[in-house]
N, C-alpha and C positions, 0 to 999 in steps of 0.2 A: 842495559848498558848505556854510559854515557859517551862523548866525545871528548878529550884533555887536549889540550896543545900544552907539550912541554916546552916548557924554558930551563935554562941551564948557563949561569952568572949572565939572566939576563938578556939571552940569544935563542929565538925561536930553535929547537933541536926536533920536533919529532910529535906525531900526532899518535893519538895510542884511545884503543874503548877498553873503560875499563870501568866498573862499579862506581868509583870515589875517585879524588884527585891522589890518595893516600897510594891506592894500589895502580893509579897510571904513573906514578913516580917510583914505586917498586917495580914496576914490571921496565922501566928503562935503568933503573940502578941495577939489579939484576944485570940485563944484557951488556950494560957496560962494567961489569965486576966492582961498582962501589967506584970508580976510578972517574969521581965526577965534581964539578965544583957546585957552588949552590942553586939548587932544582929547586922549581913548584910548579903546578898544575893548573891552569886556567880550563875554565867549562865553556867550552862552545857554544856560542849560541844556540839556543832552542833544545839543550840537556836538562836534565833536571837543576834545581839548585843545589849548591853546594851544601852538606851537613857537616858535625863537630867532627873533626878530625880523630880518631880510635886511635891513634895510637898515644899522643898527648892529650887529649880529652879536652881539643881547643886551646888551650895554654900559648901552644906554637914553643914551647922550650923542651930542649934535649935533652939526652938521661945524665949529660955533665953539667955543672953551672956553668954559665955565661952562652951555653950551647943551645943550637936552633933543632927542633923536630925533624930528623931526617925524608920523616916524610911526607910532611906539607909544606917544608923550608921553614917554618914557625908561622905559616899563615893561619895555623888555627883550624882552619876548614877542609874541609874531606871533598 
């Protein structure tokens, strides 16, 4: 397991271990019921490094156009 510090439009929000940045950004959209503005995942120092993102497969684009991967913010990376 890794370390994440989430951010959330850009405001430290909440540190969380979790696999990937993908599912420390699920496991805080979960707790807050989706009811969130735009998250992603930084890796603590001394985690592993970040890989492709699984649910966009790196892309960083959402399942609408013009829209961002909900679960890396469209950063691409896991």
């Amino acid at each position: 397991m890794n370390i994440y510090e989430i951010y959330i439009d850009g405001d430290f929000y909440d540190e969380v271990e979790a696999v990937d940045s993908a599912d420390a950004c699920r496991q805080v959209f979960d707790r807050l019921d989706g009811q969130v503005g735009e998250m992603h995942a930084e890796l603590v120092e001394g985690s592993e490094e970040p890989g492709i993102c699984p649910a966009c497969n790196g892309s960083g684009e959402g399942q609408h156009e013009g829209s961002r991967c909900h679960y890396c913010g469209g950063w691409g990376e896991a």
